[in-house]
C-alpha positions as CSV (number, residue, x, y, z in Angstrom):
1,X,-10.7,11.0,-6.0
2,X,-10.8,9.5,-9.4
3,X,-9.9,5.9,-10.1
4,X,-6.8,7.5,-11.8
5,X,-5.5,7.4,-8.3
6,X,-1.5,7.9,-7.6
7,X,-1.1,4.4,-5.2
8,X,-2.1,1.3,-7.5
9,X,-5.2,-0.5,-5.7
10,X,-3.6,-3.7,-3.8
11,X,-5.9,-6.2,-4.3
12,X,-8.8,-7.0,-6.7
13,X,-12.2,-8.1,-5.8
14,X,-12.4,-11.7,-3.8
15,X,-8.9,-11.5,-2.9
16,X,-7.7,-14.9,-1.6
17,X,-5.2,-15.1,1.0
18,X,-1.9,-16.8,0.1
19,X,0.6,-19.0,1.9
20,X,2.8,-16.3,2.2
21,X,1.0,-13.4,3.1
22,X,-0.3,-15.4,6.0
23,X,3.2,-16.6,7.1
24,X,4.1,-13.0,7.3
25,X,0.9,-11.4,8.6
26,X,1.6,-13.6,11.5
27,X,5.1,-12.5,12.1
28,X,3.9,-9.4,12.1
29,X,1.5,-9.4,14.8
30,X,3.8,-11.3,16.9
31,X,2.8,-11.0,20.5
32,X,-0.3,-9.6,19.7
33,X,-1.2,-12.8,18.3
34,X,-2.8,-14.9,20.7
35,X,-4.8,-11.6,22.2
36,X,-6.9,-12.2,18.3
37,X,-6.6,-16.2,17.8
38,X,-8.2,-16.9,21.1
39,X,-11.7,-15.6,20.6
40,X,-11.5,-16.1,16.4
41,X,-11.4,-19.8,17.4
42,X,-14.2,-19.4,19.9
43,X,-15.9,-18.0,17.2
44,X,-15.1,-20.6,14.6
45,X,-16.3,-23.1,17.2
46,X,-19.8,-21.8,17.3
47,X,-20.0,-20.8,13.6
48,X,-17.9,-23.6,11.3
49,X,-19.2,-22.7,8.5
50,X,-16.9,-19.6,8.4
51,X,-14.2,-21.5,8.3
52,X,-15.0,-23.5,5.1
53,X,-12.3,-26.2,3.8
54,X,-9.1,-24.8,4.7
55,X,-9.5,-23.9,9.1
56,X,-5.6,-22.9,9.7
57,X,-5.9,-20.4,6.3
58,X,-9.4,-19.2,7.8
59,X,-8.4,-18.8,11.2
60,X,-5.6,-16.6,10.0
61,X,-8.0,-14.3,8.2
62,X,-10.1,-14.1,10.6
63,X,-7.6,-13.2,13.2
64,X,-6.5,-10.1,10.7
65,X,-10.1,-9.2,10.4
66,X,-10.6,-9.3,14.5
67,X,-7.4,-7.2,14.7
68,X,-8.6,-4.6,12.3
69,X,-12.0,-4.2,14.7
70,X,-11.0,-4.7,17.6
71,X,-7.4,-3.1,18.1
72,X,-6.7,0.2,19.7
73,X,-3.2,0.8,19.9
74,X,0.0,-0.5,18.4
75,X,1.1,-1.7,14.5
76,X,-2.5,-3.6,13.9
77,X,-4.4,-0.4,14.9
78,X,-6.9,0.5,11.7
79,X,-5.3,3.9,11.5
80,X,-1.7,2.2,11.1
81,X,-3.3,-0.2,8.1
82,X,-5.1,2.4,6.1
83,X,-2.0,5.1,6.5
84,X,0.2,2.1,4.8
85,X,-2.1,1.5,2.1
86,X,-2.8,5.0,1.0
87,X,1.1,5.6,1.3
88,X,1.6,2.5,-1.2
89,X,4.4,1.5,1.6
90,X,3.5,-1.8,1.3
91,X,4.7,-2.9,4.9
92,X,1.3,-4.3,6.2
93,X,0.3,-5.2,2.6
94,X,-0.3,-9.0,4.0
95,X,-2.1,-7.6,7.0
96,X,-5.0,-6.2,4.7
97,X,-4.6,-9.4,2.1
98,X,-5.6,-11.4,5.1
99,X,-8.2,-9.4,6.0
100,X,-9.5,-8.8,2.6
101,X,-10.1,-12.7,2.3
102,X,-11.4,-12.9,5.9
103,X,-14.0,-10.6,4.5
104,X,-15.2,-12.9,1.9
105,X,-16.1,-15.1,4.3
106,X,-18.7,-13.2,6.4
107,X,-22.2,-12.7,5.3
108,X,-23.1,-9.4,3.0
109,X,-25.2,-6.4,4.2
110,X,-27.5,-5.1,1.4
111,X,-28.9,-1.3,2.6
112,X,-28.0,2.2,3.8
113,X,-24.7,2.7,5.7
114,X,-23.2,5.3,7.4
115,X,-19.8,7.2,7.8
116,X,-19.2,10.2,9.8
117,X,-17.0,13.3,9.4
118,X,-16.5,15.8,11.5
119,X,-14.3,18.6,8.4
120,X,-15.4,18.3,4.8
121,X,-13.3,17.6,2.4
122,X,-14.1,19.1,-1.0
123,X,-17.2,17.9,-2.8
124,X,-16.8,15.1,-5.4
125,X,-18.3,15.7,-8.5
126,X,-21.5,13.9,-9.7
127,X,-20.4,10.6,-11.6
128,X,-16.9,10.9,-9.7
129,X,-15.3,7.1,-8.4
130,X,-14.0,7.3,-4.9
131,X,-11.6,4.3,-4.6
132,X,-9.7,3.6,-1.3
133,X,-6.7,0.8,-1.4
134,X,-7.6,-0.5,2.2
135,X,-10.9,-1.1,4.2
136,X,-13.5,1.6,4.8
137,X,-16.2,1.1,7.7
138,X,-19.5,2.1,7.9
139,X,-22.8,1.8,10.2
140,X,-25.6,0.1,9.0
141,X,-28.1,2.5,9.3
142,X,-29.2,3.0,13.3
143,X,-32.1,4.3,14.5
144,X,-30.2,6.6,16.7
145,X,-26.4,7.7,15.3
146,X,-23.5,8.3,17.4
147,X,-22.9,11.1,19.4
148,X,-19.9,13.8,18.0
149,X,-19.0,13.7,14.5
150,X,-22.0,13.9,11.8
151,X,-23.0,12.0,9.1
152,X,-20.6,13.0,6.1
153,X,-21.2,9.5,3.6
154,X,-24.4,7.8,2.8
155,X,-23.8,4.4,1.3
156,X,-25.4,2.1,-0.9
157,X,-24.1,-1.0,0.0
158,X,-24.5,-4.1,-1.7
159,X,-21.5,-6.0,-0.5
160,X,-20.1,-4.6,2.5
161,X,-19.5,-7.1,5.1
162,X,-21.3,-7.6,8.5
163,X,-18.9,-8.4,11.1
164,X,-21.1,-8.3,14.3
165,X,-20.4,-12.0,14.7
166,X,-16.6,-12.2,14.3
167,X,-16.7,-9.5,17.9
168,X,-16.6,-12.2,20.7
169,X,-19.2,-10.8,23.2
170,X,-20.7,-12.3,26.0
171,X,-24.4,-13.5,25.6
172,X,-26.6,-10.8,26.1
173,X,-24.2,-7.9,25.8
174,X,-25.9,-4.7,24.2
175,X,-24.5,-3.7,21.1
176,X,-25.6,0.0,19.7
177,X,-24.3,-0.1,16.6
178,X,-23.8,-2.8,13.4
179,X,-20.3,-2.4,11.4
180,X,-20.1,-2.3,8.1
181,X,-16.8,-3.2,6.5
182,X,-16.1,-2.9,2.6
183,X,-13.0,-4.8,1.2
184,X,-10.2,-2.9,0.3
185,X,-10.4,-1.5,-3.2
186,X,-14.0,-1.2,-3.2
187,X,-15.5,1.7,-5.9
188,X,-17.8,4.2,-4.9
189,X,-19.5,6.1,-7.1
190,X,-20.9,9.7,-6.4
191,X,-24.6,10.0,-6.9
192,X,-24.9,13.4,-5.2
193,X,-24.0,15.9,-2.2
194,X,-27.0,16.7,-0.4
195,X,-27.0,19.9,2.2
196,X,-27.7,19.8,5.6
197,X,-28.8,22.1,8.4
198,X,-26.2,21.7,10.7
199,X,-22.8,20.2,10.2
200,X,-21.2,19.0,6.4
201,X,-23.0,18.7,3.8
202,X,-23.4,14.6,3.2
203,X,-22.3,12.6,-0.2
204,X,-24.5,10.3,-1.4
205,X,-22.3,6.9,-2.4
206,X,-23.7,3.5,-4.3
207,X,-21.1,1.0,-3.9
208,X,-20.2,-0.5,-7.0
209,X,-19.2,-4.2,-8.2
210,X,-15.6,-4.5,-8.7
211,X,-16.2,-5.0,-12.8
212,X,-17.9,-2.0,-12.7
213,X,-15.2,0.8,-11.9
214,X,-13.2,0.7,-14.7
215,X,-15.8,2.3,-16.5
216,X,-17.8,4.0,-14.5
217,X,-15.4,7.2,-13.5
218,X,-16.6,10.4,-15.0
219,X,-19.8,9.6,-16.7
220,X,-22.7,12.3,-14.9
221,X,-25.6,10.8,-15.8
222,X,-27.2,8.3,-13.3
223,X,-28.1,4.6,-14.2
224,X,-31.3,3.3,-13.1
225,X,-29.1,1.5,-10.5
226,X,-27.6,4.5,-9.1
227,X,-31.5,6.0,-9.7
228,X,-32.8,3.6,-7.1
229,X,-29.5,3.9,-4.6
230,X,-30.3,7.6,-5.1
231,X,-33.8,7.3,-3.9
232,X,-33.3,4.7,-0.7
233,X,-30.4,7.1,0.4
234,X,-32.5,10.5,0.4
235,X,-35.6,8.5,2.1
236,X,-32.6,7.3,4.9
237,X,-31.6,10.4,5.1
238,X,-35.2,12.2,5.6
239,X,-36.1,9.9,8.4
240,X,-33.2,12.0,10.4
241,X,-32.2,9.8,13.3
242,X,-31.9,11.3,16.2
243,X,-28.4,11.6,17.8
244,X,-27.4,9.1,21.0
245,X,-25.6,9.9,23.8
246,X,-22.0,8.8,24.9
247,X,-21.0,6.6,22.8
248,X,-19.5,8.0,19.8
249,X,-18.5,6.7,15.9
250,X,-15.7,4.5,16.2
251,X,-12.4,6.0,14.6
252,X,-12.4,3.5,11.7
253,X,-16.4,4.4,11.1
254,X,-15.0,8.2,10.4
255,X,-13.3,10.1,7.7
256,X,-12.8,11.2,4.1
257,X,-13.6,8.3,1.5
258,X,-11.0,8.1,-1.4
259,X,-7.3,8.7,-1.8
260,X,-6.0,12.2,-1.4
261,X,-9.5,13.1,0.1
262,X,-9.0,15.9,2.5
């Protein structure tokens, strides 16, 4: 959808966390608080610099942040968050303020992601700026993707955040798959849709700086930045990874991209 979007975009780019949306993130998660602060501050014991200057306001991020990934039921569940935000309800707006600044504070992931779908949603225009108001989570690119849903977004990401080290797992435990989270409010804009074989066709994103959006909506023809995004997505997309078995793409790592997206 257009940056022109009906919900105003919550947050701006390097959102910082105030006093007060902390205060009532946490009296919203009420008992399911502890379930998230115990391993964030195992995690913020083996990784301090995470925390930076301010631990309590850190630890609180990172507790929205671990509650975004890892819940599956219940008011914190991802599905509850984005639902709010696209809605403009504004009930768990200091849920995803939280988590936008916990987000700030993990390292960035520079490459091709991925995003499943398993109906597609009408085909956004060449030049067209997808904009979402909360989170959207991708894969960095695996060798092998998920089984059941297909690939329906191809990102270029140049800020999403890797959050494989905020998931408290025991040494040695196998994970398939690296997550991908972009802030909430993050542009994308459409460099293509390219056709596949089997399953929806697949659009071709390049995730733009926050500056960058308010201009960018609209214009067709591609910048040699959206040029060279263009070409590392189709050479990603070539290589075809094959398709694993049993596990499948995490809810969060699914859907349409952009408000009122089908």
């Amino acid at each position: 959808m257009s940056a022109a979007t009906a919900v105003p975009l919550p947050f701006s780019p390097g959102h910082v966390s105030s006093v007060a949306e902390r205060v009532a993130f946490r009296d919203f998660a009420g008992a399911a608080w502890e379930g998230h602060a115990a391993p964030v501050s195992r995690v913020l014991t083996r990784m301090p610099a995470l925390r930076g200057h301010e631990l309590d306001a850190a630890r609180t991020d990172l507790i929205a942040a671990h509650a975004y990934l890892t819940t599956e039921e219940g008011p914190l569940h991802p599905r509850e968050l984005i639902r709010d935000l696209r809605t403009g309800e504004g009930r768990l707006l200091p849920y995803a303020g939280c988590l936008a600044s916990a987000l700030r504070r993990l390292p960035s992931y520079r490459g091709v992601a991925l995003r499943g779908g398993d109906v597609a949603s009408p085909e956004p225009a060449v030049g067209a700026l997808l904009q979402e108001p909360g989170p959207i989570s991708a894969l960095a690119k695996p060798t092998a993707l998920p089984a059941g849903a297909t690939v329906r977004y191809a990102i270029w990401s140049i800020t999403g955040r890797k959050v494989r080290q905020l998931l408290d797992r025991p040494a040695g435990s196998p994970e398939a798959y690296d997550e991908i989270v972009f802030v909430p409010g993050t542009g994308f804009r459409v460099l293509g849709v390219r056709t596949v074989p089997a399953g929806p066709s697949v659009v071709l994103l390049r995730e733009l700086p926050g500056n960058a959006t308010a201009y960018m909506d609209g214009a067709e023809e591609l910048s040699g930045l959206d040029l060279k995004a263009l070409a590392h997505l189709e050479a990603a997309l070539a290589a075809k990874p094959s398709v694993g078995e049993g596990q499948g793409w995490p809810e969060r790592c699914a859907g349409p991209v952009g408000q009122g997206a089908g």
